[in-house]
N, C-alpha and C positions, 0 to 999 in steps of 0.2 A: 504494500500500500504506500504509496507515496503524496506526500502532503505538496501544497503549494502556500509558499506564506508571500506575504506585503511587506514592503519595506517603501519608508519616505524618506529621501534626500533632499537634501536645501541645502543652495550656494546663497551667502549673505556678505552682504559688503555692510560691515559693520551690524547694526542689526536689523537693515531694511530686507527681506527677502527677494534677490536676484531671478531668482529659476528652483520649481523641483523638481522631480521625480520619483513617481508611481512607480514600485518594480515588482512584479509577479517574477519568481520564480522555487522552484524545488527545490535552495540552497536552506539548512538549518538557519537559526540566530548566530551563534556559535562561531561556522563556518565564515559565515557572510560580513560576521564583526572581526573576524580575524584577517579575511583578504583587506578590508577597510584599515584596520590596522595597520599592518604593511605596508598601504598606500601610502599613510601619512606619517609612518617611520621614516619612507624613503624622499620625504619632504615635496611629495605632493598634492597640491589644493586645490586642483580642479577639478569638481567632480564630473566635468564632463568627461575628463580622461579614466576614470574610474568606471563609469558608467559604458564607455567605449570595448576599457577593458574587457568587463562581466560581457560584454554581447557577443564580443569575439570569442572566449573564454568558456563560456556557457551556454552557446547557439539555442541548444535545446528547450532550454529552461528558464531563460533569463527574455522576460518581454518588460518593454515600457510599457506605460496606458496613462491615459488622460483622464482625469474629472473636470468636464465642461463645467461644473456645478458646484462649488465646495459645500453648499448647504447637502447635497446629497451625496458625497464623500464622507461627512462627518453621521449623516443617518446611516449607511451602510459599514463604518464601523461599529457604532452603537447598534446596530441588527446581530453584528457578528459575533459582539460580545453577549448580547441575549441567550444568543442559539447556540454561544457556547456554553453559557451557566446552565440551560434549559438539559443538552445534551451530558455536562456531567450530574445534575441531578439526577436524569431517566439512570445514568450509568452507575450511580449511589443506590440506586433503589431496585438492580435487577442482584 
């Protein structure tokens, strides 16, 4: 069984928000904060070079995606955290 998690990135010039990105892929937290890691060990701060990276790197598994919409970005988080308290409660009680 293989998961697909979300990840948000923002590039910020001070603390005004530049650019982000949406990333769908099959890479753990873990994993995904450890290539990040090393990105910025190796003293770099673009994440569109990071983001470049992961697509060549990860063909498979790694998509960008867009919310036209952040009010419906921010309900389909708060959906996903529902369904997933809903799903560990059914999974407490079988």
């Amino acid at each position: 069984m293989s998961y697909t998690y979300t990840y948000n990135l923002y590039s910020s010039d001070q603390l005004g928000l530049t650019k982000s990105y949406h990333i769908q892929t099959d890479l753990p937290p873990h994993k995904f904060r450890a290539i990040m890691m090393e990105f910025r060990r190796g003293g770099e701060k673009d994440p569109n070079v990071f983001v470049k990276y992961m697509s060549e790197q990860f063909q498979d598994s790694f998509h960008l995606f867009e919310y036209d919409d952040v009010v419906q970005y921010d309900a389909d988080q708060e959906n996903s955290a529902i369904l997933a308290n809903l799903l560990d409660q059914h999974d407490q009680t079988i």
